[in-house]
Structure formats: structure tokens, C-alpha cells
C-alpha positions in Angstrom: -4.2 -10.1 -17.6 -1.3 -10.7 -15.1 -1.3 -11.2 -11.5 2.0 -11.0 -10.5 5.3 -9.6 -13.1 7.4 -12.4 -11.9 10.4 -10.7 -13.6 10.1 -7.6 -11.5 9.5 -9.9 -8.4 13.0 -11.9 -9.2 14.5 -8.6 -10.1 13.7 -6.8 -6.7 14.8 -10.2 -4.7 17.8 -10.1 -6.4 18.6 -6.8 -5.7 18.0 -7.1 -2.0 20.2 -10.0 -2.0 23.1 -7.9 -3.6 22.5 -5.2 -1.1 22.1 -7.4 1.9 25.5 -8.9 0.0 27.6 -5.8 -0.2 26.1 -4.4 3.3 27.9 -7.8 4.7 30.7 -7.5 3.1 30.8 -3.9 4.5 30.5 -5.4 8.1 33.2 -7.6 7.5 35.5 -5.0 5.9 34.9 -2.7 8.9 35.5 -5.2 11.7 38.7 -6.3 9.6 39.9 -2.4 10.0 38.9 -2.2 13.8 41.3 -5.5 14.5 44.1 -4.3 12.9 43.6 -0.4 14.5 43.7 -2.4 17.9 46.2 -4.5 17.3 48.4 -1.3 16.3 47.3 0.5 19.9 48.6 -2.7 21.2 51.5 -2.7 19.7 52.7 0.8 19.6 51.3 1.6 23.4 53.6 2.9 25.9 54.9 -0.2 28.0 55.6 1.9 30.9 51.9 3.3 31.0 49.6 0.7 29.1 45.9 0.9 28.4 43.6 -0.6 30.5 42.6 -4.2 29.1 39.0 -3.3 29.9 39.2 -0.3 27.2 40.0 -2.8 24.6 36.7 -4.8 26.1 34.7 -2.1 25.7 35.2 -1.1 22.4 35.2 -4.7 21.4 31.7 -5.3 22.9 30.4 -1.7 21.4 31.7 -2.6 17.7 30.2 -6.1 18.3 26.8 -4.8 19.3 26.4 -2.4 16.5 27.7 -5.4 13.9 24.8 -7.6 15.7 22.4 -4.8 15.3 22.8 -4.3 12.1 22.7 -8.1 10.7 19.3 -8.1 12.8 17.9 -5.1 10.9 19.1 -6.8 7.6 17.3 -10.3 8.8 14.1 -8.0 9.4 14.4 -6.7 6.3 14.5 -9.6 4.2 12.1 -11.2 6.3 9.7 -8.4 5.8 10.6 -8.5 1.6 9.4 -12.4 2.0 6.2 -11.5 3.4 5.5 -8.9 1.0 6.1 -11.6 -1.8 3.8 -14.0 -0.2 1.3 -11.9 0.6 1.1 -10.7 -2.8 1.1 -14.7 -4.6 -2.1 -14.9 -2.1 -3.6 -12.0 -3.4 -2.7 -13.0 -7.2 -5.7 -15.5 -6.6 -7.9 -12.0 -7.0 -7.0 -11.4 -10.6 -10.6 -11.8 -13.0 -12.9 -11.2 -9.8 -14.8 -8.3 -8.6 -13.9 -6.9 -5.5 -15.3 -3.9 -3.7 -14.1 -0.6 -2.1 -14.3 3.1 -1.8 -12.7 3.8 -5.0 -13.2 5.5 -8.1 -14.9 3.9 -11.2 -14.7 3.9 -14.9 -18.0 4.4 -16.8 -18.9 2.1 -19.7 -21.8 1.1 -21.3 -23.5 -0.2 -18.5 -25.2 1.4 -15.2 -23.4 1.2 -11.9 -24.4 0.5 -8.6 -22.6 2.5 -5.9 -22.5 0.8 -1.9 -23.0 3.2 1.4 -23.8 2.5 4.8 -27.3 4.3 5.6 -27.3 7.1 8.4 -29.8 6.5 10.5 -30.2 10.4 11.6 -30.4 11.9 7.7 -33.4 13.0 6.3 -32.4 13.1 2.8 -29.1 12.1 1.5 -27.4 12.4 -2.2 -25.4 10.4 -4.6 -23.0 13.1 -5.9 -21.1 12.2 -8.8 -17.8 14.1 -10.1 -15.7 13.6 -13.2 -11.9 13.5 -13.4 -11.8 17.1 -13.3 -13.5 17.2 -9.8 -16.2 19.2 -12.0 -19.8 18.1 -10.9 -22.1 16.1 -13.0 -25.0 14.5 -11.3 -26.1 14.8 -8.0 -29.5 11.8 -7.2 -32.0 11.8 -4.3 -31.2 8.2 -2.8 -32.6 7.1 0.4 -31.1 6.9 3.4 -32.6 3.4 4.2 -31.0 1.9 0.8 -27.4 0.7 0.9 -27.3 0.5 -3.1 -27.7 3.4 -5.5 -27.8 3.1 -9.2 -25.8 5.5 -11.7 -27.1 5.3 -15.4 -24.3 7.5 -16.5 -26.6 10.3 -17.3 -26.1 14.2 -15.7 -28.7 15.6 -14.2 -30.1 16.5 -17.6 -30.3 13.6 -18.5 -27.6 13.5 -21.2 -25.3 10.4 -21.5 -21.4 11.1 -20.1 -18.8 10.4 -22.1 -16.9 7.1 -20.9 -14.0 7.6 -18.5 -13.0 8.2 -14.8 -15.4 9.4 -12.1 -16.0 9.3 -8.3 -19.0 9.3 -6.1 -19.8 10.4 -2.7 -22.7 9.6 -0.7 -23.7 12.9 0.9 -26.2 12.7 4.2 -28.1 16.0 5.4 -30.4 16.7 8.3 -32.8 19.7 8.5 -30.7 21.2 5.1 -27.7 20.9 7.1 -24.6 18.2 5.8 -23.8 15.6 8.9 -21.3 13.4 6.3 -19.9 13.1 3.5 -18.4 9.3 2.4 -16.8 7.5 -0.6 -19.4 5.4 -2.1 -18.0 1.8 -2.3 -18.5 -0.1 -6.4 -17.3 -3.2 -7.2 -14.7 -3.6 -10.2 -12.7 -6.1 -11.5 -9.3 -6.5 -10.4 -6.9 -7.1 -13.2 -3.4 -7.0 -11.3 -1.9 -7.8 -7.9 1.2 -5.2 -7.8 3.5 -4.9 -4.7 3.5 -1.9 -2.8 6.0 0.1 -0.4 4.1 -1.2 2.5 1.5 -3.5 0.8 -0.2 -5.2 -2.2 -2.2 -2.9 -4.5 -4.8 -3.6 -6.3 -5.3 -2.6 -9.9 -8.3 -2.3 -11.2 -9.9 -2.1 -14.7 -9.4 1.8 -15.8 -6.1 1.9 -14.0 -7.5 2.2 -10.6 -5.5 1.6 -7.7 -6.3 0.0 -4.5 -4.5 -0.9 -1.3 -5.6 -4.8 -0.7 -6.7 -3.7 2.7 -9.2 -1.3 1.9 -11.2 -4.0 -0.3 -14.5 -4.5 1.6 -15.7 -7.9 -0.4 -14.8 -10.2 -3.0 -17.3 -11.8 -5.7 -16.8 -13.9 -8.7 -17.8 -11.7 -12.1 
């Protein structure tokens, strides 16, 4: 197990440094090429009828504005590529534990226990289980005062399901009628902190993946 793949951390650092690098570089190469365009409208303009010094001001300021905006964006950028990294080391302190979300869950040997809030205006609700197929494959009375529900790993014949990938939804009705319909929260272990577009992920046993902000709890194995 591995909680962060430090090569592909220094290996994405670097590269934004060589971008951020070259996009410099790029500045400075432009603003090299605007000086010596206005220097040659300086020198070649007609001494009888000669710009207006406040032209050259203007397109000074503008070219400096733009250069400023985009060394801002760049400081944002790398600031935000920090964070990321940080927030990720943090995170890396997850790795062996259990930590709980709306997710799906990978059927072993033993039973598992499924988490819902209770809705207080059912009058029946179901634990509705669904392979990786989406193909239906158990669906248990719970009730809708319990906030745990226990999966065997048995359809509703009663026949043991082959180990793999599934997903369960907590179904509430009222008078035969469906009022919601929720993820059912389980608790896995998380074996990898990976960093995301936007944010960590979570990767759980079976492959699962996670954003670290939809985990709900934490608890040791």
C-alpha cells in the first residue's frame, strides 16, 4: 500500500515549474519585441507630425497590465498546485483505515453493513442491491428507524453472489408510493491518497474511487 506516488508528485511539480518557466520566458520575449516595435515608431515617425507621447503611455500601461495579469494567474496557479500537494500529504495519513461514504463496495467473504439516514415519513423502506451490471440481485425489508442494514451477500434466494463490485440504495416508500431513493453509505478501507483535478481521491480496496470530501467518517480497521 502507498499513500502518495512521490515520483508522480515530483514529476507533475516539475512540469509546472517548466511551464511556468517557458510561459515567463514567453513574457519576457514578448515585451522584448514590443520595445523594440516602439522604439522603431519612434524612430521612423514623421518629425513634422509626431505621435502623441500619451499613445506611447497607453500602450505601455496596456502591455504592462496584461504582463501583470498574467504572472498573477501563474502565482495562483502554482499556489493552487501547493495546496493540492498538501492537502493530499494530510490525507496520506488515511491510508490502512476505514473511512465511510456513499460509494460502492466489493463483496468478500464477509457480510456488510450498509449506513442511511432514516425517513421519518416511510412506512416501509428497502435495501436494494445491484451488481456491476446494474442487474438487480437482492432487494431486503429494513426499517426505517434503523440507520444500519446488514448484506450477507446472498440474493433474494438465498444463493451466495459471486465476489466482486456492487452498489446499494436505500429505497423509502409511503402508502406503496417511492418518496427517495439514496446511496447507502459502507465503510472500506482506504488504500491510496491520489491527487485529483480539483481534489484528493480516495481509493479504496476493489479500485473504488472517492472524492476526500464526500467521506462522511473515519475509523481505525
Amino acid at each position: 500500500m502507498t499513500s502518495i506516488d512521490t515520483s508522480s508528485a515530483l514529476t507533475t511539480t516539475t512540469a509546472s515549474a517548466s511551464r511556468s518557466t517557458a510561459s515567463q520566458a514567453g513574457i519576457n520575449a514578448d515585451f522584448d519585441t514590443f520595445l523594440q516595435m516602439l522604439t522603431t515608431q519612434l524612430q521612423n515617425q514623421d518629425p513634422l507630425n509626431p505621435m502623441e507621447s500619451t499613445e506611447f503611455a497607453v500602450q505601455l500601461a496596456t502591455f504592462s497590465t496584461v504582463e501583470q495579469a498574467t504572472k498573477t494567474n501563474q502565482l495562483l496557479a502554482a499556489m493552487s498546485s501547493q495546496m493540492n500537494l498538501s492537502a493530499m500529504a494530510d490525507l496520506a495519513g488515511w491510508v490502512g483505515k476505514e473511512a465511510r461514504a456513499a460509494m460502492d463496495v466489493t463483496l468478500g467473504d464477509a457480510p456488510i453493513t450498509f449506513f442511511a439516514s432514516p425517513v421519518a415519513e416511510a412506512d416501509s423502506t428497502l435495501l436494494v442491491i445491484r451488481n456491476s451490471n446494474d442487474e438487480l440481485v437482492a432487494s431486503l425489508p429494513v426499517t426505517a428507524d434503523n440507520e444500519t442494514f446488514v448484506w450477507d451477500g446472498r440474493n433474494a434466494a438465498g444463493e451466495a453472489l459471486p465476489a466482486g463490485r456492487y452498489s446499494a440504495w436505500v429505497e423509502a416508500y409511503s402508502n406503496g408510493d417511492q418518496i427517495s431513493s439514496e446511496r447507502a453509505q459502507v465503510y472500506a478501507e482506504v488504500i491510496e491518497a491520489r491527487g485529483g483535478t480539483d481534489e484528493t481521491v480516495m481509493v479504496f480496496t476493489g479500485g473504488i474511487e472517492v472524492a476526500a470530501s464526500e467521506v462522511t467518517a473515519l475509523r481505525a480497521p
